[in-house]
Residue, then its C-alpha position, 0 to 999 in steps of 0.5 A: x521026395x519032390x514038392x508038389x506045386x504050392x504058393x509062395x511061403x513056409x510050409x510044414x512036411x508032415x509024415x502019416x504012417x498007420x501010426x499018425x501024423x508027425x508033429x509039427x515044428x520047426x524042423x519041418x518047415x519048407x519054404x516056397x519061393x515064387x518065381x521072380x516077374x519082371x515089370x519094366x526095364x529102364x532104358x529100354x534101349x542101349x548099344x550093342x557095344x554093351x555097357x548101358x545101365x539097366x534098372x530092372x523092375x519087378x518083383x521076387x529078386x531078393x537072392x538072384x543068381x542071374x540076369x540075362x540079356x536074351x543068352x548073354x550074363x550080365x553083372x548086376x546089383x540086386x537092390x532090393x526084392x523090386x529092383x536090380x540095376x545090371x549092366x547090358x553085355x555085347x549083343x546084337x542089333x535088334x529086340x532081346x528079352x532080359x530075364x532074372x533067374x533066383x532060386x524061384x526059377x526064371x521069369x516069364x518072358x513078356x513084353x515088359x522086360x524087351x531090351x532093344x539093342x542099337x548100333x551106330x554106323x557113320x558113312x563119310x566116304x565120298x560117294x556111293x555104296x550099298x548098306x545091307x540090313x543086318x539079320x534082325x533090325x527092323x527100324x533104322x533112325x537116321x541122319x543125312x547131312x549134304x555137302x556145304x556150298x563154296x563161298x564167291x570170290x569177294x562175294x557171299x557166304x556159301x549155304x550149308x548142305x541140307x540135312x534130313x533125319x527121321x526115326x523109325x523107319x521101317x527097314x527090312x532084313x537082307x535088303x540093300x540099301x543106297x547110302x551117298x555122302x556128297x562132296x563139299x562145293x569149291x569156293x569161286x576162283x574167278x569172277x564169272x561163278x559163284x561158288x560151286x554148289x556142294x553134292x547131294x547125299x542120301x539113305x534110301x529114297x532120302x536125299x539131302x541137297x547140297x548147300x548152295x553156292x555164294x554170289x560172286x561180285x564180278x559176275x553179274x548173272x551170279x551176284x545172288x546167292x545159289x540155291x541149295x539145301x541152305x541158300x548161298x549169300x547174295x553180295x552188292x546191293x540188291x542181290x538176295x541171297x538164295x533159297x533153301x529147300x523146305x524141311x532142310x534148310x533156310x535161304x542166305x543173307x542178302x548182300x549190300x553195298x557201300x560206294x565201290x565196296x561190296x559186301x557180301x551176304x552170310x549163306x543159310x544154315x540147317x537150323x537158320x536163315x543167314x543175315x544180310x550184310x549191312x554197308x559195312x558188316x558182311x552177313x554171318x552164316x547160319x546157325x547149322x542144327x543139333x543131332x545126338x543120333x550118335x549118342x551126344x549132341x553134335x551140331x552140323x551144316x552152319x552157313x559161310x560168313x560173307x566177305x568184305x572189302x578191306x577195312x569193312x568187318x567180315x562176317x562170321x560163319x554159322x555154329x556147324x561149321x560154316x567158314x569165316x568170310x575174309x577182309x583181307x584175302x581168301x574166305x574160310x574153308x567150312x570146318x564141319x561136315x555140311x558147312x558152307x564156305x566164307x565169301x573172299x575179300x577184294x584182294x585174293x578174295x577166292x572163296x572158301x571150300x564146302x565142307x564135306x556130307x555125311x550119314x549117320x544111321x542107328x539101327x535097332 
């Protein structure tokens, strides 16, 4: 016999015969059980390495015998009729629906049970290449961190490279995609330059500037700083320090003087302006700015510190890794992807090297 549909609960099977119909009793019970519903999923996203905790919410869960991420199994506990926590199998990026499977049968697919895979894809590589959309992704989060300038020999700290990210951007399935990570800038070797500015670096039509480069106290048409995504440190009184590029950075500190000793000012970070050097403290660098794309907060593109004469306090470079400025030799080389480079002193007093861009792209 096969039960016609009913609604959910227990039932009694009668018999009629041209005899009459059987008694009722416990013998005879059948129980309908209704088809499990899925409510709500939290989070709703995870990477597609698998591994996200899920809360299920819904309904009809009690004696489950499955959950399922679009066609992948997932382990899972039933913590009671409304609630099940399950753990997100491998998939690829882009929307699957989560089902629960009991005796009641499946749940309807709807949009309250999407789950939306993610990946994670860094470029640090110098220079360009093509990304192409995989199969299914429509939305790209991103992050794009520009070279860091280099520090000015006996001068400024170098400005950290500009940084640019957004979430949600539209991206189409098959497209490419041009994706540059740019150099870090050379800190100044000679007293006719500033340090080198650092290179661009780009998703898309999305281009961060590189972090400008630190005056140099020898060369008179250099002694402020450059500009750039964060501006470098200027260095000898009246000597400003460069501009930033708005919605990617901040300008550097200007630098001072104290008789024949120069002191130089901190290059801007992502995330703030760099100081000025007082007549006998050189600037610090910028504070860089925080990103969790990758799945933890990480903190990129500070400014350089500025350099000093000898017996003066150099500066200090800017959380994100900006490099120290110097009181007795070469500026610090930055640390961290985006950094500026610190300003040398007046002995050796070459500045510090820009630290290299990077992309990081989560893609749903």
């Amino acid at each position: 016999m096969t039960p016609p549909a009913g609604t959910a609960g227990t039932v009694d099977i009668t018999v009629t015969t041209i005899g009459g119909i059987s008694a009722t009793s416990s013998a005879d019970q059948y129980t309908y059980v209704a088809s499990p519903v899925v409510t709500g999923v939290s989070p709703a996203t995870g990477t597609s390495a698998g591994g996200t905790s899920v809360i299920i919410s819904g309904s009809g869960f009690t004696g489950a015998t499955a959950v399922k991420f679009g066609s992948a199994s997932a382990v899972f506990t039933v913590n009671n009729a409304n609630q099940i926590t399950a753990t997100s199998p491998a998939g690829s990026a882009g929307i699957v629906d989560i089902t629960v499977i009991t005796i009641g049968g499946t749940s309807a697919i709807s949009s309250a049970d999407h789950f939306d895979y993610y990946t994670i894809q860094t470029f640090t590589a110098l220079g360009t290449t093509t990304w192409t959309v995989p199969s299914g992704v429509t939305k790209v989060d991103y992050l794009v961190v520009a070279g860091g300038g280099g520090g000015g020999r006996y001068g400024g700290g170098g400005g950290a490279g500009g940084v640019l990210t957004a979430t949600g951007y539209a991206v189409t399935a098959g497209n490419g995609i041009t994706v540059v990570v740019g150099a870090g800038g050379a800190g100044a070797t000679t007293n006719t330059a500033r340090g080198a500015t650092g290179s661009n670096s780009q998703f898309a039509t999305f281009i961060a500037s590189g972090g400008g480069g630190g005056g140099t106290s020898g060369y008179a048409a250099g002694r402020t700083g450059g500009p750039g995504g964060s501006g470098g440190g200027g260095v000898r009184s009246g000597n400003a320090g460069g501009t930033g590029v708005a919605g990617q950075g901040y300008a550097g500190g200007a630098g001072n003087s104290n008789g024949a000793n120069y002191l130089g000012g901190g290059g801007g970070g992502a995330g703030a302006v760099g100081t000025a050097a007082s007549t006998t403290v050189g600037g610090n660098g910028g504070a860089g700015i925080a990103s969790s794309i990758s799945g933890v907060s990480v903190t990129y593109a500070g400014g350089g510190g500025g350099g000093v004469q000898t017996a003066r306090t150099a500066g200090n470079g800017g959380a994100g890794g900006g490099g120290n400025g110097s009181s007795s030799g070469a500026g610090g080389a930055a640390t961290y992807y985006g950094g500026g480079g610190g300003g040398g002193n007046s002995g050796p007093g070459n500045g510090g090297n820009g630290y290299q861009g990077i992309v990081i792209i989560k893609y749903y």
